[in-house]
C-alpha positions in Angstrom: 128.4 -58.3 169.6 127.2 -62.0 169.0 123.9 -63.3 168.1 120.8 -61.3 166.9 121.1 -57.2 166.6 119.5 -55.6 169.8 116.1 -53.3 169.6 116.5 -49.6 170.3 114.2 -47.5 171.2 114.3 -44.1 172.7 110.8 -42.6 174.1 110.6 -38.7 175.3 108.7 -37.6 177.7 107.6 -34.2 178.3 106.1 -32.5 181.4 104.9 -29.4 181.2 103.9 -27.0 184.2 103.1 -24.1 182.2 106.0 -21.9 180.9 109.0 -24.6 182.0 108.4 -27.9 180.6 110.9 -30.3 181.6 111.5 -33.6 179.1 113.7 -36.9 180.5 114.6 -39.6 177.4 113.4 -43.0 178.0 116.2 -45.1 176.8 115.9 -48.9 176.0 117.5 -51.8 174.3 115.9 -55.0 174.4 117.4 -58.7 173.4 120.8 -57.9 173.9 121.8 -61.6 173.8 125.3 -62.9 174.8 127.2 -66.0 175.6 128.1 -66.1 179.0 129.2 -68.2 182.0 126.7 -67.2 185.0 124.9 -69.9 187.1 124.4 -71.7 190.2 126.0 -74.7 189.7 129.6 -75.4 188.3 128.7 -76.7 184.8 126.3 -73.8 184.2 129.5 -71.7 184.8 131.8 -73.8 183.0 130.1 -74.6 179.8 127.9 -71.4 179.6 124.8 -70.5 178.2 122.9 -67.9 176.2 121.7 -64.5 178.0 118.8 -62.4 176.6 119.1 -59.1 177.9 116.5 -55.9 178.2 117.9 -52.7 179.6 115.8 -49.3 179.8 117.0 -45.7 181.8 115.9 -42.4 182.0 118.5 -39.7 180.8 117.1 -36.9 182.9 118.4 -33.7 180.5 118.8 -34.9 177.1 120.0 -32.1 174.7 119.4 -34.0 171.4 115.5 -33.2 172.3 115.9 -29.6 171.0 119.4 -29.6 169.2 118.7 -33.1 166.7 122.4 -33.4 167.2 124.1 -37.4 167.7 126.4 -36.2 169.9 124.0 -35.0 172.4 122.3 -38.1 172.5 123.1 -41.5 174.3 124.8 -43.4 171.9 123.3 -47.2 172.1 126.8 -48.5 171.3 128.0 -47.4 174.7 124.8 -49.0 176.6 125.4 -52.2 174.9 129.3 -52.0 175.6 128.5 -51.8 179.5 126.2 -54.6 179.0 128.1 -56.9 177.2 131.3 -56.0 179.6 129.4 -56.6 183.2 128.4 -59.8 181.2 131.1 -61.5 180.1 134.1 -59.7 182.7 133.2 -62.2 185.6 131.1 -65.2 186.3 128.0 -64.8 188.8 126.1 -67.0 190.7 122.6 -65.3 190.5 120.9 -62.8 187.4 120.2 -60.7 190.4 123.6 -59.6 191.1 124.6 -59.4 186.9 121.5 -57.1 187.0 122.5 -54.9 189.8 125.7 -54.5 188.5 124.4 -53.3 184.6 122.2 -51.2 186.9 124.8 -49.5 188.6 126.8 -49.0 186.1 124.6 -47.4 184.0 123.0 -45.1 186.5 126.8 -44.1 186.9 128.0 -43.3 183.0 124.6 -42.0 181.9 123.1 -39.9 185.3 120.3 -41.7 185.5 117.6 -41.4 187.7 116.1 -45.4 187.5 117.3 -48.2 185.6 115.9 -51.6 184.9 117.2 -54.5 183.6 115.6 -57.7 182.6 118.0 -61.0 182.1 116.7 -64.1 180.9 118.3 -68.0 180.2 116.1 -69.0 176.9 117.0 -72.4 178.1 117.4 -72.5 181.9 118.8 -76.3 183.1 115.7 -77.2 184.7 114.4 -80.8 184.9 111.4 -79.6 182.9 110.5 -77.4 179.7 110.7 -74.0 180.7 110.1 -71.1 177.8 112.3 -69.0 180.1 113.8 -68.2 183.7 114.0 -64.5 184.0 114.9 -62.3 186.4 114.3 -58.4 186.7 116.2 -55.5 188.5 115.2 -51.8 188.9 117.8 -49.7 190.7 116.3 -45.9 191.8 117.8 -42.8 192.5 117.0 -40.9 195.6 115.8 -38.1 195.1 117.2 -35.2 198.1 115.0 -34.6 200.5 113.2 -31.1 201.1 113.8 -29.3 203.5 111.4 -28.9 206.4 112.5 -25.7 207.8 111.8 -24.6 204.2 108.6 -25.0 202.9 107.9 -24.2 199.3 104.9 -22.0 200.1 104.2 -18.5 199.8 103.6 -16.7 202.6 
């Protein structure tokens, strides 16, 4: 991976109703940065420009939280992989669509329930000094629907 090494950081989070506590991981890498070729006009696409990229995802059941075993874990190499990849496969037009499309595909390999992306041009081709142009996207989940004819309570 080019530039300056990304940031991980992995946060748990633990509910607990009692007896059953339930934890989700909190997985994030931020300034993933990487050459690429996205942008609304034709030079922007042609001659490229730098990408600083923040992802973060939930990993809903995480063994590693109780077993302190790598291979239960997300490994970052993998998240950074997809990244890089949806970055640098194709050219697009708008951050919002590269986001989407880390967002999906992340969601997909790790089961996650949200996942936001950040992607930022450190030096966006505007007619004025800009410290950044930045766009964010969060993809969610749904979460099923209960059932009506079904309600939780006792009777």
């Amino acid at each position: 991976m080019e530039g300056a090494p990304a940031r991980y950081v992995a946060r748990v989070n633990e509910e607990s109703d009692g007896e059953d506590a339930n934890s989700s991981v909190q997985v994030e890498l931020r300034g993933v940065s990487i050459y690429t070729h996205h942008g609304v006009t034709e030079a922007e696409r042609e001659v490229g420009q730098r990408l600083e990229i923040d992802v973060s995802f939930d990993v809903p059941e995480c063994d590693a939280v109780l077993t302190d075993r790598v291979e239960d874990t997300v490994d970052y190499s993998q998240v950074c992989d997809i990244v890089v990849l949806a970055a640098t496969e194709r050219s697009y037009r708008t951050l919002e669509r590269l986001g989407h499309v880390i967002c999906e595909r992340l969601m997909e390999r790790f089961d996650a329930r949200s996942v936001h992306v950040r992607a930022a041009k450190p030096e966006p081709p505007l007619p004025v000094t800009v410290g950044e142009a930045a766009v964010e996207v969060s993809l969610h989940r749904e979460e099923p629907d209960s059932d009506p004819e079904d309600p939780e309570e006792p009777l």
